[in-house]
C-alpha positions as CSV (number, residue, x, y, z in Angstrom):
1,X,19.8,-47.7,42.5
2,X,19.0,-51.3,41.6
3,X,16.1,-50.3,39.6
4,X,18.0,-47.5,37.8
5,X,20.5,-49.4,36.6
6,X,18.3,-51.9,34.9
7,X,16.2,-49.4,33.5
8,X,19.6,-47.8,31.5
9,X,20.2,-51.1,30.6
10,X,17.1,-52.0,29.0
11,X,17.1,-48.2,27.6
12,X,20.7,-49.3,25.8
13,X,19.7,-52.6,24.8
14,X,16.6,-51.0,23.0
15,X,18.8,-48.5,21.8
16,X,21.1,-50.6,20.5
17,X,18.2,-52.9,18.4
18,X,17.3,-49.2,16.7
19,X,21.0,-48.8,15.4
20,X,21.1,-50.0,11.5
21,X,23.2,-52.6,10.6
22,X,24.8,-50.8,8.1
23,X,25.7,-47.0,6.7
24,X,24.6,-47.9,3.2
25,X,23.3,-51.4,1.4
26,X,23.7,-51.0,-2.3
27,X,21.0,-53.8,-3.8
28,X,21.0,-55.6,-6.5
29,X,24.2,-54.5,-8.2
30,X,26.3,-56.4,-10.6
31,X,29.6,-56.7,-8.9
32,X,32.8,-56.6,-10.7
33,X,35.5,-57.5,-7.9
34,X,38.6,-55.8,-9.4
35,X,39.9,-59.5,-10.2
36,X,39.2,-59.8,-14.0
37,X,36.9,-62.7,-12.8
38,X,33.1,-62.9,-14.7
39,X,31.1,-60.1,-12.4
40,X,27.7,-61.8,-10.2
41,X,24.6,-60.3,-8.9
42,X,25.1,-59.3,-4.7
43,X,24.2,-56.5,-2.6
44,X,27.4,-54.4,-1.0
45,X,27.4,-53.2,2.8
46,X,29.5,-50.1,3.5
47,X,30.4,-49.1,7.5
48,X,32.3,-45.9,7.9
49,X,35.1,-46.3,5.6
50,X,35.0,-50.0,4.6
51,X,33.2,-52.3,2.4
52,X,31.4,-54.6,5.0
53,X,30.2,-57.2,3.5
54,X,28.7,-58.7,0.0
55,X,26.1,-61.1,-0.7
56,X,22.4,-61.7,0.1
57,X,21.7,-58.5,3.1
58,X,18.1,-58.2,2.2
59,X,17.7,-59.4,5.9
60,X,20.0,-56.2,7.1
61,X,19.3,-52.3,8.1
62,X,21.1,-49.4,7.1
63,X,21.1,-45.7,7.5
64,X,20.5,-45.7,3.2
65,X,19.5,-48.4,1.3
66,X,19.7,-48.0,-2.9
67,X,18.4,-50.2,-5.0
68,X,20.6,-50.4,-7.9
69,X,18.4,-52.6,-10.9
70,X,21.4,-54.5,-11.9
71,X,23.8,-51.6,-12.8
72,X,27.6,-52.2,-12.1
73,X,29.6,-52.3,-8.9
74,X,33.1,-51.6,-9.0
75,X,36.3,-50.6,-7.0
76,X,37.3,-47.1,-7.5
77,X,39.8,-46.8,-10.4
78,X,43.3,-45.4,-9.7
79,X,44.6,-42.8,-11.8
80,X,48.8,-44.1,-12.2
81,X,49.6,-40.3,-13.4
82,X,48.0,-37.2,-12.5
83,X,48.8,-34.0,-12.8
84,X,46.0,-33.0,-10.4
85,X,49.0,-31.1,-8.5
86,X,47.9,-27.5,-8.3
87,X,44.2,-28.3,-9.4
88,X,43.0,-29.7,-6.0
89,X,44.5,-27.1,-4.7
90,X,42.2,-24.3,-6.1
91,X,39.5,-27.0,-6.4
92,X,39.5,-30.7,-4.6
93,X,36.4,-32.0,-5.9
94,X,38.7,-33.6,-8.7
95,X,35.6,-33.2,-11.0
96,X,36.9,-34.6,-14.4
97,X,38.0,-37.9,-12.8
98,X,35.9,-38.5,-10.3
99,X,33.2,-38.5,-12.8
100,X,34.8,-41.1,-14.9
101,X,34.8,-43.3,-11.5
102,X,38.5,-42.2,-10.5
103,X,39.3,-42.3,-6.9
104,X,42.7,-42.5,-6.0
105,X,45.4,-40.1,-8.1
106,X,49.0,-40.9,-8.0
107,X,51.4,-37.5,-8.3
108,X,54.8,-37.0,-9.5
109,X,56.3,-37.9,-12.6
110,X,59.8,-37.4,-12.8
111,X,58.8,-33.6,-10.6
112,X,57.2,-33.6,-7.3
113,X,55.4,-31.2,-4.6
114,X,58.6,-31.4,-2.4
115,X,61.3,-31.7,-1.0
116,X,61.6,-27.9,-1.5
117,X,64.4,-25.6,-0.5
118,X,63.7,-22.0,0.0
119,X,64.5,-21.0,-3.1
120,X,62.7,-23.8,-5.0
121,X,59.7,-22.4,-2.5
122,X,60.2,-19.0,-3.7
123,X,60.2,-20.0,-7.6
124,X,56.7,-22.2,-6.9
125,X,55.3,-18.8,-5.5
126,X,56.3,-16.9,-8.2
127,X,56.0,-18.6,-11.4
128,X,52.3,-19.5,-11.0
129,X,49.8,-19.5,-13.7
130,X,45.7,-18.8,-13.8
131,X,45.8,-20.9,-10.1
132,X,47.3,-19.0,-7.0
133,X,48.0,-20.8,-4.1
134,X,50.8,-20.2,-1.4
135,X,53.4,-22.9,-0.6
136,X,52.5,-24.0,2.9
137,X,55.1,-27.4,3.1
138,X,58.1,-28.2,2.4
139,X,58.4,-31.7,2.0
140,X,56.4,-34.3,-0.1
141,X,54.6,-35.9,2.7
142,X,53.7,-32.5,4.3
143,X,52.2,-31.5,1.2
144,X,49.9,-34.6,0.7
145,X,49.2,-34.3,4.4
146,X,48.3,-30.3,3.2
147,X,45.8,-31.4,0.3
148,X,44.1,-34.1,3.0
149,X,43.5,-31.1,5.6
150,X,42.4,-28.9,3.2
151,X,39.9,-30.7,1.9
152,X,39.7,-33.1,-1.2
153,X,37.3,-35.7,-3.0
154,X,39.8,-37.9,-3.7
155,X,42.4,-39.6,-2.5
156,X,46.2,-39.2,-3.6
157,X,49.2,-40.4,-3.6
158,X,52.7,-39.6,-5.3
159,X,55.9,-40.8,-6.1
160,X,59.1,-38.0,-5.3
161,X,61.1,-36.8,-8.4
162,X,64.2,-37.2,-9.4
163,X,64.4,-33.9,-11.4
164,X,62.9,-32.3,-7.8
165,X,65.8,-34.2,-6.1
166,X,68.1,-32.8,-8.6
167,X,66.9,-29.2,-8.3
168,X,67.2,-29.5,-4.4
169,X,70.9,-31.3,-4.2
170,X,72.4,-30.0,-7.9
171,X,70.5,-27.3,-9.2
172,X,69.6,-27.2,-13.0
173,X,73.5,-27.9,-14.4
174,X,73.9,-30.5,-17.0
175,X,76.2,-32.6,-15.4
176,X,77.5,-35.5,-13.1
177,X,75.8,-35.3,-9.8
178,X,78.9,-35.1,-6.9
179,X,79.2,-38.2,-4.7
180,X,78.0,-35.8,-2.0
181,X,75.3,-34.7,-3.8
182,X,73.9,-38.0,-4.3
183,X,73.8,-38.5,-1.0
184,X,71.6,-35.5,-0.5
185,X,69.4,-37.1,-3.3
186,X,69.7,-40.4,-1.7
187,X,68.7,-39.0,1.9
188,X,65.9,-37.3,0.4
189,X,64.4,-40.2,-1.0
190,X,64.8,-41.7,2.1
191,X,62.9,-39.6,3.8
192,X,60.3,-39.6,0.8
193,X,59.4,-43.2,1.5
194,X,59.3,-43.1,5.2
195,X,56.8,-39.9,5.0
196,X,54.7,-42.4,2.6
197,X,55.7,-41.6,-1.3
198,X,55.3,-45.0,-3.3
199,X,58.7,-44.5,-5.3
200,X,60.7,-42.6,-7.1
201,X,60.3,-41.3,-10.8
202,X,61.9,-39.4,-13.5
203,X,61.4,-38.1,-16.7
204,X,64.4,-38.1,-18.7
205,X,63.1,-36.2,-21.8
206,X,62.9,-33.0,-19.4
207,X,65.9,-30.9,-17.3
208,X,66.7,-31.4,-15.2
209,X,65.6,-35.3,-14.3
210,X,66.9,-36.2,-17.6
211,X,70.6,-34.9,-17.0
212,X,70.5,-38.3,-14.4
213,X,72.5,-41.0,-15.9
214,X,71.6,-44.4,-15.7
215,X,74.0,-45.1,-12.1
216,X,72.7,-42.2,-10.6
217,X,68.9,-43.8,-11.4
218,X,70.2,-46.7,-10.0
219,X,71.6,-45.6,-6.8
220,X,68.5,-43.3,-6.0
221,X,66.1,-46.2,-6.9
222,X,68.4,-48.7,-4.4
223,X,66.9,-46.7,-1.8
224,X,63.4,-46.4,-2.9
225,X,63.8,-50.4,-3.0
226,X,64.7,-51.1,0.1
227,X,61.5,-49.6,1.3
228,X,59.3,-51.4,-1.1
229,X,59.1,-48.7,-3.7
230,X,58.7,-48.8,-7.3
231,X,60.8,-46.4,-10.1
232,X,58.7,-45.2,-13.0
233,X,59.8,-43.1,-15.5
234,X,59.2,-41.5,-18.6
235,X,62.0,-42.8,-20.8
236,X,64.4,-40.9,-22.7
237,X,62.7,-41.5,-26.0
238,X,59.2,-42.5,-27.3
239,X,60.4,-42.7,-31.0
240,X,64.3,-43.1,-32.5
241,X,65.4,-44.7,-29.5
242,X,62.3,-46.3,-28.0
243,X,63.7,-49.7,-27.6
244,X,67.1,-48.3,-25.8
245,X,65.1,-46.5,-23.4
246,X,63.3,-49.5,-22.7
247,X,66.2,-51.2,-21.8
248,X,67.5,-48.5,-19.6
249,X,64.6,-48.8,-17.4
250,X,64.9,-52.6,-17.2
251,X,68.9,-52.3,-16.5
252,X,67.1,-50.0,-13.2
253,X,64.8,-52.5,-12.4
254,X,67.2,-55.3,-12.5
255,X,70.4,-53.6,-10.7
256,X,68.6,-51.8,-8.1
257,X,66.0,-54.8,-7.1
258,X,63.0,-52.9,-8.3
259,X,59.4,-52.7,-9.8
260,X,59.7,-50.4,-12.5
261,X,57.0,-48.7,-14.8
262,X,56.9,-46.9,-18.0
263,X,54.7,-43.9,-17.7
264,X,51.8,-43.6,-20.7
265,X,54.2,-46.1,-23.1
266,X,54.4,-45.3,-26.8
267,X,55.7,-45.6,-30.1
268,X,56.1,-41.9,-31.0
269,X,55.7,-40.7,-34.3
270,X,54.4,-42.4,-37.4
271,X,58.1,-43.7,-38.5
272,X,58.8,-45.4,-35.4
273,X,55.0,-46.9,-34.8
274,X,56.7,-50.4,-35.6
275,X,59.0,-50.5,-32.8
276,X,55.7,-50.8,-30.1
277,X,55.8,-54.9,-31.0
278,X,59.6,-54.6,-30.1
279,X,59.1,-52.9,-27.1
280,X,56.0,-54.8,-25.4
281,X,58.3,-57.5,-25.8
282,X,61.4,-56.8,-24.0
283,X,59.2,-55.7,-21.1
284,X,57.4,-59.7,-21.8
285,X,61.0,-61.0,-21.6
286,X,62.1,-59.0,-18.4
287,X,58.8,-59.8,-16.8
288,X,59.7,-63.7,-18.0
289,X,63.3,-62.7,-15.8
290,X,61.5,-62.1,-12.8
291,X,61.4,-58.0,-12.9
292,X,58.2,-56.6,-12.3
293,X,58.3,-54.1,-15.1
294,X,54.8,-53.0,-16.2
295,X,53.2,-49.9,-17.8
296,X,50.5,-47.6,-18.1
297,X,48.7,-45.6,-20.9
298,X,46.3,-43.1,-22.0
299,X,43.6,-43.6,-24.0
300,X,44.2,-41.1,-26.9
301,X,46.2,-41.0,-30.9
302,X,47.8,-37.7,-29.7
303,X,50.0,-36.4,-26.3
304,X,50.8,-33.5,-24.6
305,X,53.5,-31.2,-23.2
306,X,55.4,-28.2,-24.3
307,X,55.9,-26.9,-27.4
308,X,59.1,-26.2,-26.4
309,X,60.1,-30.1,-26.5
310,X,61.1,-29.0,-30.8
311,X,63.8,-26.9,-29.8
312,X,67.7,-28.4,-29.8
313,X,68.4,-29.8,-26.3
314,X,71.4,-27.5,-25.8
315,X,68.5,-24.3,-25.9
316,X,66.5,-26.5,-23.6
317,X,69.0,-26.8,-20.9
318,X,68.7,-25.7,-17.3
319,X,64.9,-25.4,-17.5
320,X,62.4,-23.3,-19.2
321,X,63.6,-20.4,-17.7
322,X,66.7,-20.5,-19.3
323,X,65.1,-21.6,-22.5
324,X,63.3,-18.6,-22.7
325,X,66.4,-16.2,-22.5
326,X,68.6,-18.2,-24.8
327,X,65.5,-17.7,-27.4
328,X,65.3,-13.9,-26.6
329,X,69.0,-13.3,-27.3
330,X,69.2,-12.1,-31.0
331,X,72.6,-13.3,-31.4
332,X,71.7,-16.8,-30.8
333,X,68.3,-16.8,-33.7
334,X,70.0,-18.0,-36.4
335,X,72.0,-20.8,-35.3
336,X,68.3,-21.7,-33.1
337,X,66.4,-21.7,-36.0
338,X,69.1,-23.6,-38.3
339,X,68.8,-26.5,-36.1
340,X,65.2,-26.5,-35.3
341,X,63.9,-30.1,-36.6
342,X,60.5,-30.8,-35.9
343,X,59.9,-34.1,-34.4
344,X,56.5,-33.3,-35.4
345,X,55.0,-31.5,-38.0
346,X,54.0,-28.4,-37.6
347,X,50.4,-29.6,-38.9
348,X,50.1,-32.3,-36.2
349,X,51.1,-29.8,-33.4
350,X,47.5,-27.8,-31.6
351,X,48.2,-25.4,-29.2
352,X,45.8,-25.3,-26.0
353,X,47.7,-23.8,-23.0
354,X,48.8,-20.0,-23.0
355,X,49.6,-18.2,-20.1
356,X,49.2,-14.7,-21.5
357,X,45.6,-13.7,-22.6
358,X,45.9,-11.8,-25.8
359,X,47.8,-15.4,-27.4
360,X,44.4,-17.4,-26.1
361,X,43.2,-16.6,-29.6
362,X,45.2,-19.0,-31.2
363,X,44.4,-21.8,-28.6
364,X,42.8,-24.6,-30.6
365,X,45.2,-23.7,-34.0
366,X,47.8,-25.7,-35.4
367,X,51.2,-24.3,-35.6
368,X,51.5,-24.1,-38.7
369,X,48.2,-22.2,-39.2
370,X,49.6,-20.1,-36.7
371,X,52.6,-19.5,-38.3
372,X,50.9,-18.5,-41.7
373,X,48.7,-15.9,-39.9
374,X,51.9,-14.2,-38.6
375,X,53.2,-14.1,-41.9
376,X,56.5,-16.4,-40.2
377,X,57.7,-19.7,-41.1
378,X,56.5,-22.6,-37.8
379,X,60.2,-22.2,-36.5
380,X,60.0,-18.4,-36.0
381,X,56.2,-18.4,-34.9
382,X,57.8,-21.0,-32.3
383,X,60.2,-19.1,-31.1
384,X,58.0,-16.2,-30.5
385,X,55.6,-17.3,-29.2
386,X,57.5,-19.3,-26.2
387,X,58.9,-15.9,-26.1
388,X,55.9,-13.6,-25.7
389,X,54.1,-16.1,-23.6
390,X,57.1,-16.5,-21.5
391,X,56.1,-20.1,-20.7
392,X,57.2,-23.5,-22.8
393,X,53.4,-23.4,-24.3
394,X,51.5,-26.4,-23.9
395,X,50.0,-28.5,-26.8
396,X,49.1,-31.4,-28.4
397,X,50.8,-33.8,-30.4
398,X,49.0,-35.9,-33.0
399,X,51.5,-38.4,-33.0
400,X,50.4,-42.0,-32.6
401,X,47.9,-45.0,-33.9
402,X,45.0,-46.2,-33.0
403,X,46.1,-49.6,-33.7
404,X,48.9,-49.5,-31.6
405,X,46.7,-48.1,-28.4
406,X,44.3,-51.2,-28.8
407,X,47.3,-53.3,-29.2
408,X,48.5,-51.9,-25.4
409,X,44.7,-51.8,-23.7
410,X,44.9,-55.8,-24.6
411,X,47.7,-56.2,-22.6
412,X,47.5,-57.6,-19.1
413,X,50.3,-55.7,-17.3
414,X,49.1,-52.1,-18.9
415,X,47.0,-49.5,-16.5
416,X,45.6,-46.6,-17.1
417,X,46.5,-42.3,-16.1
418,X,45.1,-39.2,-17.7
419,X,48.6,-37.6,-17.8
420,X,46.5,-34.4,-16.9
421,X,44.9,-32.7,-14.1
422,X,41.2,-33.2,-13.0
423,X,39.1,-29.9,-13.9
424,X,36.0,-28.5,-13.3
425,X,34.2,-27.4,-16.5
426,X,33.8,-24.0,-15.2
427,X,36.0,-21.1,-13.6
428,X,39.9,-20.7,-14.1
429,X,40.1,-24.1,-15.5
430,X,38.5,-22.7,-18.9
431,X,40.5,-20.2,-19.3
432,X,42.8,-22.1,-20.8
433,X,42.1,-25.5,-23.5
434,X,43.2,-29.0,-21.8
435,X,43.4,-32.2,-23.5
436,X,40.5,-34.4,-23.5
437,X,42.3,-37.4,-21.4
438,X,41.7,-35.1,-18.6
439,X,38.2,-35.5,-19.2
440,X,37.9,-39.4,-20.6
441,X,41.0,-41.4,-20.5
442,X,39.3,-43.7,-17.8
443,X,36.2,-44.1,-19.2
444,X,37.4,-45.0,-22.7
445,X,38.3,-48.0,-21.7
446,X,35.0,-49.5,-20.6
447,X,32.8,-47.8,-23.1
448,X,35.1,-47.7,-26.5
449,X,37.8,-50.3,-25.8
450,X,35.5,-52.2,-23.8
451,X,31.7,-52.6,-24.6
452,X,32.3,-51.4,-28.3
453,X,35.1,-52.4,-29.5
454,X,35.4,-55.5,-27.2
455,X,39.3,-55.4,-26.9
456,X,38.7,-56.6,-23.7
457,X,36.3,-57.6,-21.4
458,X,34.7,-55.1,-19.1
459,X,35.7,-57.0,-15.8
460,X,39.4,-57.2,-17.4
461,X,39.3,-53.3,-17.9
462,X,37.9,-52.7,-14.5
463,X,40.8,-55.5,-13.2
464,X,43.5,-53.5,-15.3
465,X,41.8,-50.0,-13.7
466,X,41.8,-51.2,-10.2
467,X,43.6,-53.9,-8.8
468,X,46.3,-53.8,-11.2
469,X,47.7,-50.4,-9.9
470,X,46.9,-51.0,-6.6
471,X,49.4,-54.2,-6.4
472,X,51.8,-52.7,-8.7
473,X,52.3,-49.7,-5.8
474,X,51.8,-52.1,-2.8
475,X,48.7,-50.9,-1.7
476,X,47.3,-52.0,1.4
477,X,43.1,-52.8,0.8
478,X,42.5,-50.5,-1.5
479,X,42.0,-51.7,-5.7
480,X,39.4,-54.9,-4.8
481,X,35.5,-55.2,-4.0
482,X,35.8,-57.1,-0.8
483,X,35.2,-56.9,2.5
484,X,37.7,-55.3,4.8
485,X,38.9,-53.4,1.8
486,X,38.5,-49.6,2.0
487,X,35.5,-48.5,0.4
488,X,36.2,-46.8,-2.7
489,X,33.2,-48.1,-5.0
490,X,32.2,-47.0,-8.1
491,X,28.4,-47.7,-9.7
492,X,28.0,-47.1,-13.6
493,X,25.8,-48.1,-16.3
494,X,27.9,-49.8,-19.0
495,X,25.4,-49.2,-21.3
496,X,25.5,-45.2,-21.0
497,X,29.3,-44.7,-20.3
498,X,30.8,-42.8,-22.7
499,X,33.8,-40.0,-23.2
500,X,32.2,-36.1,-24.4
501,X,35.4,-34.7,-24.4
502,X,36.9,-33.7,-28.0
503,X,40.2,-32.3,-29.1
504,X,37.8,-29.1,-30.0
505,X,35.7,-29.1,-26.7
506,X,37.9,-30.6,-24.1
507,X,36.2,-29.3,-21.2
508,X,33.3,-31.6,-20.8
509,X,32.6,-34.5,-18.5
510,X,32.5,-38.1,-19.0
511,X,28.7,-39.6,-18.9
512,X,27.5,-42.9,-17.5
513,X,28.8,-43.1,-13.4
514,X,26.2,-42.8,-11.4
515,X,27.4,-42.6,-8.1
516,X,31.1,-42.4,-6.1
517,X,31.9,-43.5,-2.7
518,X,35.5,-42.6,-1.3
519,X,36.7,-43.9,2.1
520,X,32.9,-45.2,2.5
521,X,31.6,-41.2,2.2
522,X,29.3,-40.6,-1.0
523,X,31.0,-37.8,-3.1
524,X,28.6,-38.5,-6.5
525,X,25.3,-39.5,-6.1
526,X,23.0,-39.9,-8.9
527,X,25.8,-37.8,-11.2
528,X,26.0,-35.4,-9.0
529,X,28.9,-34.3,-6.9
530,X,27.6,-34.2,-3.3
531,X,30.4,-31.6,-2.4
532,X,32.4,-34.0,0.5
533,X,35.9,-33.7,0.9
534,X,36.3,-38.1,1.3
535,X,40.1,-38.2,0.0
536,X,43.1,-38.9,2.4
537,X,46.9,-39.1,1.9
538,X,47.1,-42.8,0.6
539,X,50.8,-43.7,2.6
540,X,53.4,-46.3,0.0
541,X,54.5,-49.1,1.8
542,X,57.4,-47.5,3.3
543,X,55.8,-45.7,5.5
544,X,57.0,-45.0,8.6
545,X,54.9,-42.6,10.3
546,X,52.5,-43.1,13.4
């Protein structure tokens, strides 16, 4: 028995010896940390889902060992709004971001994937587009907890809406939300954050989260505070009244004891482009208060949403759905079309997203092109066309200057979203156009903004990328290059990064990252997606689960 027992002990000792050190040794990279600081030459160690070690580990095993020549090393970048929502559900390799290096995407502006009554479950079944997908949750946690178990790339993570909140305690009115109806809202958030959403968000240019007045914001965010949260929003207004919605989110910030973010800030329209000085610095002077107000942007001169945004607000309330019949009563086309004023010309205004097929021919046109081939003026090819598609018709809006985006990459407190869902070039996601942020927001700013333009330095963009987000949303160990930190690392060649997508051909992937690892698990290697469902339900720091 004696002699048995030494003999398994030798056997494990021997055993053990024969174990590597590590899963994977990345050699010779050129590590940029996530902290903005001057990158250095180190090899990285991962373990299961952890960044192990960095430094000199030529002396160390592991299972893989790649020599990288020098390229970079970086955290994974974090993606402050997606609209990935329904895409990971037909598809969770997240294709179009995690290409572009992106592996954490945050949900949720201003509309969320629960809390859901029955009837709000019904209406998610039914008014469903070229992606099918049953509603298997209910609440906002069980749905991240869904996308985890059913497999995705990447992780995610999401604030809960206000306008969701609304639908669930109010409905779509326009009006005053009932005391006890803000304590619905107020439970609901509640339970948002303790299930693991990061905050609470609105965004007050759409029903019904903009029918919120600023108290009600403040009362909702209150509870979001107390459990660490942040509010973001996307203001009221992005042109006339840029600078007053600016201050309505700092007012949130500072009554309710918040961080606060503006989603994808802008200066709207070529009248008001002058106001973005204005606005960058009241956010400087609350920051100078003590509020943690910062912001995030996309990459582009143009946005997108509905076409529908150009109609009077009184057509526009209660929803789309209610847009839609108000435009298909003839009694009401006259007095619609007399007050149609286009916030945008109808020359700066593309149309990409259709859901009915026969319209896709016009995707890729201008309205007003549009609107000449119909033999109608732009305000009665608008109408009609929301009409016969029976959706608000998504398009882009050439709206905004170059200047004024290299102006906000340069500064420190701005991050970085897509505003847009991450796509495989192939399948039911060409069906319909996109906009090319969905394709190269990220990348844009270490290639153009970056290495060719050199508005910043490419350990600053990988900082603002990285480990800005992650401390803005309270992130535990995820946003740096270090040990103990999860490992969500990212290896490109600065040299080759660069954006494909065009307004034209949106549906074509970013070039230049080289390999992905999320949660320590390789999901790109050598630009190829290795097909591993890595991503997990990233919990806010409210969390109160087991």
């Amino acid at each position: 028995m004696k002699n048995l027992l030494l003999f398994l002990t030798i056997l494990l000792a021997v055993a053990s010896c024969d174990q590597p050190d590590y899963d994977t040794i990345l050699k010779n990279g050129l590590i940029y940390d996530g902290s903005g600081d001057k990158p250095y030459k180190a090899d990285v160690a991962i373990k299961a889902d952890t960044v192990a070690a960095i430094g000199d580990l030529s002396e160390f095993t592991a299972t893989e060992i790649i020599d990288l020549n020098g390229l970079a090393v970086a955290p994974g970048f974090i993606n402050m709004l997606s609209w990935a929502n329904t895409a990971l559900l037909e598809d969770g390799r997240s294709q179009g971001d995690i290409r572009q290096g992106v592996t954490l995407e945050v949900l949720g502006e201003g509309s969320s994937m629960g809390p859901l009554t029955d009837s709000m479950k019904l209406d998610m079944s039914t008014d469903q587009g070229d992606i099918k997908y049953e509603v298997k949750w209910t609440t906002l946690g069980e749905y991240l907890q869904y996308l985890e178990e059913k497999g995705i790339s990447t992780n995610v993570a999401s604030f809960v809406g206000n306008g969701t909140l609304r639908r669930y305690a109010v409905g779509n009115e326009n009006r005053k939300a009932t005391p006890e109806e803000l304590d619905v809202m107020k439970g609901l958030v509640k339970q948002a954050m303790e299930e693991g959403a990061v905050g609470i968000s609105s965004s007050l240019l759409y029903a019904p989260s903009g029918y919120a007045d600023t108290q009600e914001l403040v009362e909702l965010a209150k509870v979001a505070s107390e459990y660490d949260g942040m509010y973001i929003s996307h203001i009221r207004s992005e042109g006339s009244e840029l600078l007053e919605a600016i201050n309505e989110l700092i007012t949130i910030s500072r009554e309710a004891n918040i961080a606060a973010e503006v989603y994808h800030l802008k200066a709207s329209g070529q009248e008001y482009w002058n106001k973005l000085d204005t606005a960058i610095m009241l956010i400087e002077d609350a920051r100078k208060e003590g509020l943690l107000v910062t912001a995030d942007i996309y990459t582009y001169p143009a946005s997108s949403t509905g076409l529908h945004v150009q109609l009077p607000d009184w057509v526009r309330e209660e929803g789309v759905e209610a847009t839609i019949k108000r435009l298909a009563d003839s009694t009401l086309r006259e007095r619609i079309l007399s007050e149609i004023k286009f916030t945008n010309p109808p020359s700066s205004i593309m149309l990409v997203g259709f859901k009915n097929e026969e319209l896709r021919k016009y995707t890729g046109m201008r309205l007003d092109a549009v609107a000449e081939e119909l033999g109608k003026t732009p305000a009665e090819a608008m109408i009609d066309l929301i009409v016969e598609d029976d959706s608000r018709i998504q398009v882009v809006y050439f709206s905004m200057s170059e200047e004024n985006i290299a102006k906000k990459v340069a500064v420190p407190w701005v991050s970085f979203c897509s505003d847009a869902g991450s796509y495989t070039n192939e399948g039911v996601f060409i069906k319909s156009s996109t906009h090319p942020r969905a394709y190269g927001s990220f990348i844009r700013v270490l290639g153009k903004y970056a290495r060719d333009e050199k508005v910043i330095t490419l350990e600053e963009g990988i900082r603002k990328l990285s480990s800005l987000p992650a401390q803005n949303l309270k992130l535990e160990k995820r946003g740096m290059l270090k040990p103990g930190y999860y490992a969500d690392v990212v290896v490109f060649d600065p040299e080759k990064i660069n954006d494909k997508a065009t307004f034209e051909k949106p549906h074509q992937y970013a070039e230049g990252v080289i390999h992905v690892w999320v949660n320590g698990t390789s999901v790109l290697k050598d630009g190829n997606h290795t097909g591993a469902n890595a991503g997990r339900f990233v919990k806010g720091p409210g969390y109160r689960g087991k």
